[in-house]
C-alpha positions in Angstrom: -7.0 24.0 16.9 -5.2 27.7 16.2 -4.4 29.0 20.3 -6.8 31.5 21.1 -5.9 34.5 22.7 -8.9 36.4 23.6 -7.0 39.7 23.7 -6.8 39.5 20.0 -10.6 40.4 20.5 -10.8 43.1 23.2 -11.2 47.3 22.1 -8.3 48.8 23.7 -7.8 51.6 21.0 -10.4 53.2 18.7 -12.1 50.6 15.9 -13.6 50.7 12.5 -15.9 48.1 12.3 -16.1 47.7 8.7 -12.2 46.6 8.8 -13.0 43.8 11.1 -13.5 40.4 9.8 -16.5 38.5 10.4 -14.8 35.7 10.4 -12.6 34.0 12.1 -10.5 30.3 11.2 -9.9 28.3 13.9 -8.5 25.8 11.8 -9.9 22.6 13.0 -13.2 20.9 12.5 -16.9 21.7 14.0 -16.8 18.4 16.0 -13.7 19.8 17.6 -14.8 22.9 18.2 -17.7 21.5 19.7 -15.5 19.4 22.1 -13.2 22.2 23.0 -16.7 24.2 23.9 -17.4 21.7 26.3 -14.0 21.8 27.9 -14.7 25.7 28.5 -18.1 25.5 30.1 -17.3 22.7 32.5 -14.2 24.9 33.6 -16.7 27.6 33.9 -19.3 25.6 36.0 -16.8 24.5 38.3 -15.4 28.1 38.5 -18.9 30.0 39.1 -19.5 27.4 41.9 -16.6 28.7 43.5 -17.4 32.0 43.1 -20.6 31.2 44.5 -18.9 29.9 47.9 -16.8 32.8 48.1 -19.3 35.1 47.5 -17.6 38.8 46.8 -18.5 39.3 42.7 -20.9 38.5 40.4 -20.0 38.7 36.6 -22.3 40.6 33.8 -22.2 39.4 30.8 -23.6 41.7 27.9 -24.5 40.8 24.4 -25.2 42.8 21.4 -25.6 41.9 17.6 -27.6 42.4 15.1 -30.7 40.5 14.6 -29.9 37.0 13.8 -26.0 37.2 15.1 -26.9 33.9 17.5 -27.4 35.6 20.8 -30.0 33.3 22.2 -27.7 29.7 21.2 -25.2 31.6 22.1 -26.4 31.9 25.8 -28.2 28.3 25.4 -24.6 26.6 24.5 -22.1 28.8 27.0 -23.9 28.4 30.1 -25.7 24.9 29.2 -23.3 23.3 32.0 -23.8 25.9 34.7 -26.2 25.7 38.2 -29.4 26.8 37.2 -28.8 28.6 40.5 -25.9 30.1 39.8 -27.1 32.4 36.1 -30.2 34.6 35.0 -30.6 35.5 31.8 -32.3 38.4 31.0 -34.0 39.5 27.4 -34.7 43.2 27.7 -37.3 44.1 25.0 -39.3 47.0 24.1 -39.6 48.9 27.8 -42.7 48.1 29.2 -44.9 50.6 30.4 -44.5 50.2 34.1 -40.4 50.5 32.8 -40.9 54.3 31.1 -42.1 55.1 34.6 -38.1 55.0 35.4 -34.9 56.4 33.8 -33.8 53.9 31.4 -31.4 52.2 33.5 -34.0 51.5 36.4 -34.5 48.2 34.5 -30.7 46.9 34.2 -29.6 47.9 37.7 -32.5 45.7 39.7 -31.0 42.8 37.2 -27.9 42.8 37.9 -26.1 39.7 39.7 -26.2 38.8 43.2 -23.1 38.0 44.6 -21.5 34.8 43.7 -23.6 34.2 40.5 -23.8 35.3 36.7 -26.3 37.5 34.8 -26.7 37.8 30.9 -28.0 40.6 29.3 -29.3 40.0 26.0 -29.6 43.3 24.4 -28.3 45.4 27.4 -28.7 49.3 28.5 -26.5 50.1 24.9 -30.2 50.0 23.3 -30.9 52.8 24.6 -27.7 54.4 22.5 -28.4 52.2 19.6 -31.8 51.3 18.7 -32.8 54.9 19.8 -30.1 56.7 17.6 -31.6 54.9 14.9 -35.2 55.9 15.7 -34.8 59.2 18.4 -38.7 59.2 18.3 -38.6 56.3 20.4 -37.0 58.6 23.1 -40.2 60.8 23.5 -41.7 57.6 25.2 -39.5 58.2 28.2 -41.1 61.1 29.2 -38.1 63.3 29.9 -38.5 66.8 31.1 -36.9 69.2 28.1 -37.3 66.6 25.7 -40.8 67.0 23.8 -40.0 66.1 20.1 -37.1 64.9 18.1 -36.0 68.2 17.5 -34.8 68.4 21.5 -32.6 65.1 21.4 -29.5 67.0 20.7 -25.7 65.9 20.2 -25.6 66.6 24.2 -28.1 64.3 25.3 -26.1 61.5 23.3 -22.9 62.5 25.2 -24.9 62.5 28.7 -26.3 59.1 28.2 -22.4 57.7 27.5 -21.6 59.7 30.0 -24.3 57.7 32.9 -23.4 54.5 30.8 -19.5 54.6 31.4 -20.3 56.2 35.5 -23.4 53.4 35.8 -20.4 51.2 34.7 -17.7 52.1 37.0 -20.4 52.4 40.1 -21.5 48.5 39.9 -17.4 47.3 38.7 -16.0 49.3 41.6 -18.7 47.4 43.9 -17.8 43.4 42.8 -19.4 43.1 39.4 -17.1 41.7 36.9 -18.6 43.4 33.5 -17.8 41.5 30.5 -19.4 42.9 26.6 -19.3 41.0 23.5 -20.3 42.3 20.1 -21.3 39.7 18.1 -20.3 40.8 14.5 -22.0 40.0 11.7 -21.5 40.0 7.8 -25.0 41.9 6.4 -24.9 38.8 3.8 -24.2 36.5 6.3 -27.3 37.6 8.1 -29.5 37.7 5.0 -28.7 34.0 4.6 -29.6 33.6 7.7 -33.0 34.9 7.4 -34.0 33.4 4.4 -33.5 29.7 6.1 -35.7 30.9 8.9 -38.4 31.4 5.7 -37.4 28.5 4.5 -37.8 26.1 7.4 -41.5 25.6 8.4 -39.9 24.9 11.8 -38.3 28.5 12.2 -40.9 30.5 10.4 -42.1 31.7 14.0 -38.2 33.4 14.3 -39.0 36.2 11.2 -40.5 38.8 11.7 -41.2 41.8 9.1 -39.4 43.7 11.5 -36.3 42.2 10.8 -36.7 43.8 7.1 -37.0 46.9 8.5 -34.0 47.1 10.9 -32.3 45.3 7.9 -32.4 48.7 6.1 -31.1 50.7 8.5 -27.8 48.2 8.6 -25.1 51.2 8.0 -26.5 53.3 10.6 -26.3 50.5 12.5 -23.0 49.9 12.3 -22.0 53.4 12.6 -24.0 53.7 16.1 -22.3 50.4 17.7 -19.0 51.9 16.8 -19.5 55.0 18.3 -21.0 53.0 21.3 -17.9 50.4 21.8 -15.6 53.2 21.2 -16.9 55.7 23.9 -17.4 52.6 26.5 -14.9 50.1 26.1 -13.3 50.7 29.8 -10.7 48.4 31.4 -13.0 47.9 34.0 -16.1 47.0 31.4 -14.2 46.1 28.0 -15.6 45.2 24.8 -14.3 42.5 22.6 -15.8 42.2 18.8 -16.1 38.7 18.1 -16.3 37.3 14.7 -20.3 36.3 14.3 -20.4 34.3 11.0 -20.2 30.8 12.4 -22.0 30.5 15.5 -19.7 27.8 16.8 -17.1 30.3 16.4 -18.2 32.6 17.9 -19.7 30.4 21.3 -15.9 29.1 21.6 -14.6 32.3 21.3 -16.9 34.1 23.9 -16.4 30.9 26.4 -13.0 31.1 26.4 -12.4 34.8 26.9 -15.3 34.4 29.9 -13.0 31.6 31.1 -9.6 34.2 30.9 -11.3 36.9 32.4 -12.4 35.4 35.8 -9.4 33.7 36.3 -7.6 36.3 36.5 -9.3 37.0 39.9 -7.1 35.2 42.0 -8.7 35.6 45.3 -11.9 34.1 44.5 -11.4 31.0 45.9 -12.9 28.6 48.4 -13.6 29.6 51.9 -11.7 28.5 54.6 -13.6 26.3 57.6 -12.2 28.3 61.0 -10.1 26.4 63.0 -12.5 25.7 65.4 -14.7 23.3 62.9 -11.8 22.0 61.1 -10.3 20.6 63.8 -13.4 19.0 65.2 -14.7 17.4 61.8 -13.3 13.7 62.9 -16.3 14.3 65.8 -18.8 15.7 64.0 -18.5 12.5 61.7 -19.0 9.9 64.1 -22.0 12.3 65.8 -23.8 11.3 62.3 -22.5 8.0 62.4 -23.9 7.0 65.3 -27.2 8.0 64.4 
């Protein structure tokens, strides 16, 4: 298998999405792929249980694609090995109403990690740059003082809400959450084909929706929006990486191992220490049990 250097994948300098693969050769088989995937999330396990001992971060992982880019087996295949204890994911959906009684971030905050332990956010607070860009009527829903019809979203509110996105970002990184984003790029005939086997398999019908259709048509502006997005907010502190979306397994080993070179580089998660005190009194504490 080709060495993978998850830097390759990170934003560090301004992209154009349309000059970005899709695609990405790994140039071994899917068996091994799957094998090396396994490798990863074990390493990952045994890591997030450590993290969990020592207790100082959390990590945020964030996920965005287009419909059908293999978010959900993406999360299912990644984290399959961890502690149920140790990661939550959460799906954020259409706000509920109880939600629009907060400012859009009120939702993602009161999810984020406790220390020790991983949270995944499938679709993320960039929905609120994205889907809402696309459809700005969907903004009047929040309620916002000033803003009463489309006409009041102006080029300023977009620059305000990167704004609170990049500060929102740099408030919960400076206080122990590691913040990881992944941009699951997909071809638009790549996720056609994709669609039509979820009409063609009786099994996966339940997965279309009409919806999908819709969104499908508004692809470019799409596209345009989540460059924008990864552009503004791709911080070192909260990076994005663009990861090739076409094959799924791909893509899953590709995400597990840059999760895996990220956290490591934290070198003072570790362990705890026992004090003195108890480590020199173990042999005793032993034969108090064994006695028993």
């Amino acid at each position: 298998m080709k060495n993978i250097d998850s830097e390759k994948f990170k934003v560090v300098t301004p992209i154009e999405l349309h000059k970005i693969s899709t695609s990405y050769d790994l140039e071994t088989s899917e068996k091994k792929k799957s094998k090396k995937l396994n490798e990863f999330r074990e390493e990952l396990s045994e890591h997030q249980d450590i993290m969990y001992a020592h207790s100082k971060y959390s990590v945020l992982i964030c996920l965005q694609g287009m419909d059908t880019a293999g978010k959900d087996s993406l999360i299912r295949e990644v984290f399959k090995e961890f502690n149920p204890r140790g990661v939550v994911v959460h799906s954020f959906k259409t706000p509920t109403s109880n939600e629009l009684k907060h400012d859009y971030l009120w939702r993602h905050y009161i999810a984020l990690p406790d220390r020790g332990k991983y949270a995944v956010f499938n679709r993320t607070h960039y929905e609120n740059v994205l889907v809402t860009r696309v459809h700005p009527e969907y903004i009047l829903g929040e309620n916002i003082p000033g803003i009463n019809s489309v006409e009041d979203i102006t080029p300023d509110f977009w620059e305000n809400r990167f704004e609170q996105i990049n500060n929102f970002e740099n408030h919960i990184s400076q206080n122990g959450v590691i913040i990881l984003k992944f941009f699951l790029h997909l071809g638009k005939e790549e996720q056609r084909q994709r669609l039509l086997r979820r009409l063609d398999k009786k099994k996966h019908n339940w997965k279309f929706s009409p919806g999908d259709l819709k969104e499908r048509g508004y692809w470019e502006k799409y596209q345009e929006y989540y460059q924008e997005a990864i552009n503004r907010t791709s911080k070192p502190h909260a990076p994005w990486y663009v990861i090739p979306a076409d094959n799924k397994e791909t893509a899953r080993v590709l995400v597990a191992k840059t999760i895996l070179d990220e956290v490591t580089r934290y070198r003072d998660i570790k362990e705890p220490e026992l004090e003195d005190s108890i480590e020199e009194n173990i042999h005793l504490y032993r034969e108090e049990l064994q006695k028993e």
